[in-house]
N, C-alpha and C positions, 0 to 999 in steps of 0.2 A: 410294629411292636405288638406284643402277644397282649394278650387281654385274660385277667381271670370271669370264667363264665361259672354259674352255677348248672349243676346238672341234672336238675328239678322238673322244669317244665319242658315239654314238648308238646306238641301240637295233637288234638284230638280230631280235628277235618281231614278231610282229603289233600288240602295242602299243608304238606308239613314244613313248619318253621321251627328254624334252631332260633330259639328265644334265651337258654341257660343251659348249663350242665344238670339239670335239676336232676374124699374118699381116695387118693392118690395111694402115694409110697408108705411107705415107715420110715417115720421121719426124725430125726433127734435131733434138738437145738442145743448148742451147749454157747453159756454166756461170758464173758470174763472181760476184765476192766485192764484198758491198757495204762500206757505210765502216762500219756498224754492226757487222761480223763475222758477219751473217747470210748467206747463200749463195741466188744468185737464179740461178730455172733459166726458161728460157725455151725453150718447146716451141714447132716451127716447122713445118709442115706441107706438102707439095712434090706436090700435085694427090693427097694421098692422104684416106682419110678412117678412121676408126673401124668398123669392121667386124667386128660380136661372131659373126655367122654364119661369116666366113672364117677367124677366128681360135679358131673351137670347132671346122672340121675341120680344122683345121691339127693343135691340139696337143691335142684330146680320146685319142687314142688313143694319146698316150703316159701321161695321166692313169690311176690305178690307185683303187681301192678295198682298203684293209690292215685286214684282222682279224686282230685281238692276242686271243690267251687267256691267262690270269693264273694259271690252278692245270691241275692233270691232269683234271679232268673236264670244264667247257669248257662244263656246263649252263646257267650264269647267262649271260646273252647285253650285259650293262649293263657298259662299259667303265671299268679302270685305275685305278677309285680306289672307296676304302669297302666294299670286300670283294667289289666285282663281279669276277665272274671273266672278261670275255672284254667285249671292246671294239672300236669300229669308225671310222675316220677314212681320210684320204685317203693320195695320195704323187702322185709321178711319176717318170718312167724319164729318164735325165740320161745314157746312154750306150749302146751293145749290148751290153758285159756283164754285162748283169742288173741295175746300180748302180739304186738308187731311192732318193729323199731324200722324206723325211715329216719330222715334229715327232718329237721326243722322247718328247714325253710321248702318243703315240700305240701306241708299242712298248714303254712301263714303266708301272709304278707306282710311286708315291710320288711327292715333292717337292712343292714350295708347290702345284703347279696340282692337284697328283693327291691330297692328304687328309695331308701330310706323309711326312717319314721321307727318306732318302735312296731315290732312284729305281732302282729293277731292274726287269732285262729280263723283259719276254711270256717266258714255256714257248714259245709256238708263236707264228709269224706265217706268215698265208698275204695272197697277194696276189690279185686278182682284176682280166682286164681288162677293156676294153671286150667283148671279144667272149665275154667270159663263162667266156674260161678261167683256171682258180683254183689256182694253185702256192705250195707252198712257199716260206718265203723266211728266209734266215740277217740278224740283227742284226751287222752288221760293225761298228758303233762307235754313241755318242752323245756328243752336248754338251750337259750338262744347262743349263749356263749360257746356251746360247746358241738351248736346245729346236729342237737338230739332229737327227736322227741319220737313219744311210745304211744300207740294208738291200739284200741281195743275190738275185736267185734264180737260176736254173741256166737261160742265156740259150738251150739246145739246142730248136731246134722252137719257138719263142715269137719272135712280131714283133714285133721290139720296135721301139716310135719313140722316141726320146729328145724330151727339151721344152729348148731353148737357154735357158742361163744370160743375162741380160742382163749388160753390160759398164760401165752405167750406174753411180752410187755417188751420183746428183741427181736427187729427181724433182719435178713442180711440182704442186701445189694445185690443182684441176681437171681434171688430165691424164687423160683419160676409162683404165678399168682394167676387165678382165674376173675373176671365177673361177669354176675349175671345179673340183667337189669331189661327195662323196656327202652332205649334207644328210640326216641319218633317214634313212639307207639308199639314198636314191634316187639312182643310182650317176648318172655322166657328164651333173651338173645345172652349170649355165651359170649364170652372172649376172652382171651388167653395173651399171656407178655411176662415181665419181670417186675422185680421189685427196682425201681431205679435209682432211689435214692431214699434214705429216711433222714428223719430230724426235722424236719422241713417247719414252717409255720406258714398257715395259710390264713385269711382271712376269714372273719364268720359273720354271725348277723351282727354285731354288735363292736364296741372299738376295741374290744379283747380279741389277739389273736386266737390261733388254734395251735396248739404247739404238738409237737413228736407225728404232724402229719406224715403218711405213705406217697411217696410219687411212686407213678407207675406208668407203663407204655402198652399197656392191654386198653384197648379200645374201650372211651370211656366219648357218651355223648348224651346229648339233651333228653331228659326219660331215666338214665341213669341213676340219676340220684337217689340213696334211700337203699340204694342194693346192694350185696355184700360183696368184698373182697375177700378171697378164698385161699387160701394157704393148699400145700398139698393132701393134706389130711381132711380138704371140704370144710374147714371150718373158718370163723369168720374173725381174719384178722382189722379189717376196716371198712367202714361205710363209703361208696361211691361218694363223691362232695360235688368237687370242683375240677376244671381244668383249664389250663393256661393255651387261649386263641384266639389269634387275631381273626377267626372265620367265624366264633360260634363252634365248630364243631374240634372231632377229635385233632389232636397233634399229635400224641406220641405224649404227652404232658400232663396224667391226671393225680387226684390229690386224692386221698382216703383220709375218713377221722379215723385215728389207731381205736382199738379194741378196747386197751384201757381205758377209753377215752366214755367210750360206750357204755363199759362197764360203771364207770364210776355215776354216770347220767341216769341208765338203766333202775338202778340199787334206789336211788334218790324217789324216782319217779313213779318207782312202782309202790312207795311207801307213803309219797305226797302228792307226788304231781311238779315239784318244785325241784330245783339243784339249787345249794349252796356252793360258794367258790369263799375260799378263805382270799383277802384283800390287804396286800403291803400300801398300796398307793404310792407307786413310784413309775417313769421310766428311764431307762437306762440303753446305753449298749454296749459290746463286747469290747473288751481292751484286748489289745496282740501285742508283741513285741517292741515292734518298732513305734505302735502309737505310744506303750507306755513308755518308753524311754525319751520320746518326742516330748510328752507331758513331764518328764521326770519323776514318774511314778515307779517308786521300787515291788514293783509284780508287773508278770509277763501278761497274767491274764486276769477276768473278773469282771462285775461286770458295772460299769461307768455310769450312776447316776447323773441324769441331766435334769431332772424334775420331780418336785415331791408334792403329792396332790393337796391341796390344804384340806385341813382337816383331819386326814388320813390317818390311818394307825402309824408309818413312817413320818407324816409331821410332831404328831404327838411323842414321838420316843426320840424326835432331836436330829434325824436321817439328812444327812446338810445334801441340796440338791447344785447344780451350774452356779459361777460367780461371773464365769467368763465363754469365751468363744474362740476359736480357733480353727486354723485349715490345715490338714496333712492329708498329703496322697489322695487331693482333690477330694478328702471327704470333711464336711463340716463339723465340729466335733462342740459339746458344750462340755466347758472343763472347769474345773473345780470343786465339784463334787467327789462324795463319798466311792468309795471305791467296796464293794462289798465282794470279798472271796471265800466265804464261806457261809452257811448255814447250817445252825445245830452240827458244827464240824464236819460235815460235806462240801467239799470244793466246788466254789466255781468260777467252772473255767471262762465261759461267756454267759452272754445276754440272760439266751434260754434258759440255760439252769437256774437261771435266779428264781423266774416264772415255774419251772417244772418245781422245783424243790417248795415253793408256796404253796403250790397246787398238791403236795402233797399231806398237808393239813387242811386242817379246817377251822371256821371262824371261832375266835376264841380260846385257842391255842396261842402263848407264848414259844415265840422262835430267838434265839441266840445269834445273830450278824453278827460276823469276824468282817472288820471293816479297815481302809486306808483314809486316813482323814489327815491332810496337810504334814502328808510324811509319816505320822504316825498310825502305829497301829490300836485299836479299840474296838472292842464288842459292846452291840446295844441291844437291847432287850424289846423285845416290840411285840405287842397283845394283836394280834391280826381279828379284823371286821371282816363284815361280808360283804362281797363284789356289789359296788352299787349297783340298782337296776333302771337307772335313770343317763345309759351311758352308748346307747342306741344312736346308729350314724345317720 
C-alpha cells in the first residue's frame, strides 16, 4: 500500500536516506463551468512549445536550497521529525527583498507530516544558492494548515532573481509541468511530467486538509519540498509537498500546494506573520446519486453533514449533524444530517466545495447555507470564526 511521504528532508551525510518528500510557449488558458459543476480548463498554444531547458535557466537561480536545524548542536544531519536534528528541502525567492516561500513543514517540527505534536520553528535556517553562496535566513511566518511558510534573508550583496507567481486558479490534466528542487541533496535538479490530476486534497500539518492540491508524475523526492511547480510560461503554479510511496521515494504520484493556495498564505504573512482561515465547524461528505436515493434524500448531490463541532459557528446557527448510521456500496455513511447545497447561491456539488467555498471568506463574514433538513428545504445564516489553532495531529 502506497504511503503519503513529505518531501522535506533529505539527508545531508554521505549516506543518503529517503526520510520524507520534504519561460516555455505562449500560453492561453481559457476556463468555463460545465453543466455537471465540474470546471474545464482548456490550454491553447500560440506557435509556442514546452521547453524544460528554457525554463530551468529562466527560474533555476531564483530556486534555493534550505537547511533547517532542530536543536543547538546541528550534528544529526536527517530532517524535522523523530528526533532528527537538522533537515534539508527546497524554496524560492518571490521578490528582492530576501522574501523566499518553502513548505512549512520544511522550517518546523511536528504536526501530522512531521511525527505529531503542534509544529515549531528550526533554531536556524540557512539558505543556499545556486551559486553556492549560503546565508542565513529569519522564519517571518507559517501556515501550518496550508504547509506555507515565508522565510527572509538579508537581500545586501546577493542576486537575487525572484520566480513569478502564476495568476492562474485552473489547471488541466496533461498540461505538460517542470520541477526544480534538491532531491537527496542534489541541489538545482530539473524534472519534467504532466499535470495528472487536480482537485485532489492532501494532507497537511494539522487535521485540516489541503484542498485544490496538483498531482503530478514529474519526479518529485526527498529534498523536494519547498520547490516550485512550473507551468510553461516558468511560473509557479504549486509548491513541491508530498507524494504517495510505499518506498519513501519517487512513484510517479506527487502533490503540489496550488498557487492560490500560496497566494492567499503569502499576502497574510507578509503583513503578519499569521493566516487566518474563516471556520464552519463541521464535517461532512459527498452525496452522489445512488447514496442520495439510498438515503431518500431529494438532491443528487452536496455535501452530507456527519458532525458539527460543539461550539462552532455551525453549532451556534442550529447546523443539525448524524442521528444515525448506515452501510451502502461497502461505505459507512452517518445519516441524518443536514444536507448543505449551496452557499451564498453557489452550488455544491460534493464535500470539497463546501471547504473551498468557506475558504473563500474570512472570519467574521456572515454566509447564507441552502440546506436539506428532513426532506425539507431551509437556509441558515451562520457568522463564521476563525480555524482553531489548537487542532494539530
Amino acid at each position: 500500500m502506497n504511503k503519503l511521504w513529505v518531501a522535506g528532508a533529505a539527508a545531508l551525510s554521505t549516506a543518503l536516506i529517503a526520510a520524507g518528500c520534504g519561460g516555455g510557449g505562449d500560453t492561453t488558458v481559457t476556463e468555463s463551468n460545465t453543466p455537471g459543476g465540474a470546471q474545464q480548463v482548456v490550454i491553447q498554444s500560440s506557435g509556442g512549445s514546452f521547453n524544460p531547458a528554457q525554463i530551468y535557466k529562466d527560474v533555476s537561480p531564483g530556486v534555493v536550497t534550505i537547511i533547517s536545524v532542530f536543536d543547538s548542536s546541528g550534528t544529526a544531519i536527517l530532517g524535522g521529525s523523530g528526533g532528527n536534528s537538522a533537515g534539508q528541502g527546497s524554496g524560492f525567492v518571490v521578490d528582492k527583498d530576501g522574501d523566499i516561500v518553502t513548505n512549512a513543514h520544511v522550517v518546523t517540527s511536528g504536526g501530522r507530516l512531521n511525527g505529531g505534536g503542534s509544529p515549531h520553528e528550526a533554531k536556524q535556517v540557512f539558505v543556499e544558492f545556486g551559486d553556492r553562496d549560503r546565508v542565513p535566513a529569519e522564519i517571518v511566518g507559517f501556515d501550518a494548515d496550508a504547509d506555507v511558510a515565508l522565510i527572509k534573508v538579508d537581500p545586501d550583496g546577493i542576486d537575487l532573481e525572484p520566480v513569478a507567481l502564476s495568476s492562474r486558479s485552473a489547471f488541466a490534466v496533461g498540461e505538460p509541468v517542470a520541477a526544480i528542487g534538491s532531491p537527496f541533496g542534489e541541489t538545482q535538479s530539473l524534472s519534467v511530467g504532466v499535470i495528472s490530476a487536480v482537485n485532489r486534497t492532501v494532507e497537511g500539518l494539522t487535521n485540516f486538509g489541503i484542498d485544490n492540491a496538483i498531482q503530478t508524475d514529474a519526479s518529485i523526492n526527498p529534498g523536494n519540498s519547498g520547490g516550485p511547480l512550473l507551468d510553461a510560461e516558468g511560473e509557479v503554479i504549486g509548491i513541491n509537498e508530498q507524494i504517495a510511496s510505499s518506498s519513501g521515494s519517487n512513484s510517479g504520484v506527487g502533490f503540489a500546494i496550488p498557487v492560490t493556495s500560496v497566494r492567499y498564505s503569502l499576502d497574510q504573512l507578509r503583513s503578519g506573520g499569521k493566516v487566518e482561515y474563516a471556520f464552519l465547524g463541521v464535517t461532512s461528505e459527498s452525496l452522489y446519486p445512488q447514496l442520495a436515493d439510498h438515503l431518500g434524500i431529494d438532491t443528487d448531490s452536496g455535501a452530507l453533514i456527519s458532525d458539527v463541532v460543539s461550539g462552532s459557528p455551525a453549532d451556534k446557527a442550529g447546523l443539525k449533524g448524524s442521528t444515525g448510521e448506515s452501510t451502502f456500496q461497502l461505505q459507512h455513511v452517518k445519516t441524518g444530517g443536514d444536507v448543505v447545497i449551496a452557499v451564498d447561491g453557489k452550488p455544491v456539488f460534493q464535500n470539497n466545495d463546501l471547504s473551498e467555498l468557506i475558504a473563500l471568506h474570512k472570519p467574521g463574514d456572515t454566509v447564507k447555507l441552502d440546506v436539506i433538513r428532513d426532506g425539507q428545504h431551509a437556509t441558515v445564516d451562520v457568522t463564521l470564526g476563525s480555524r482553531p489553532a489548537d487542532v494539530q495531529g
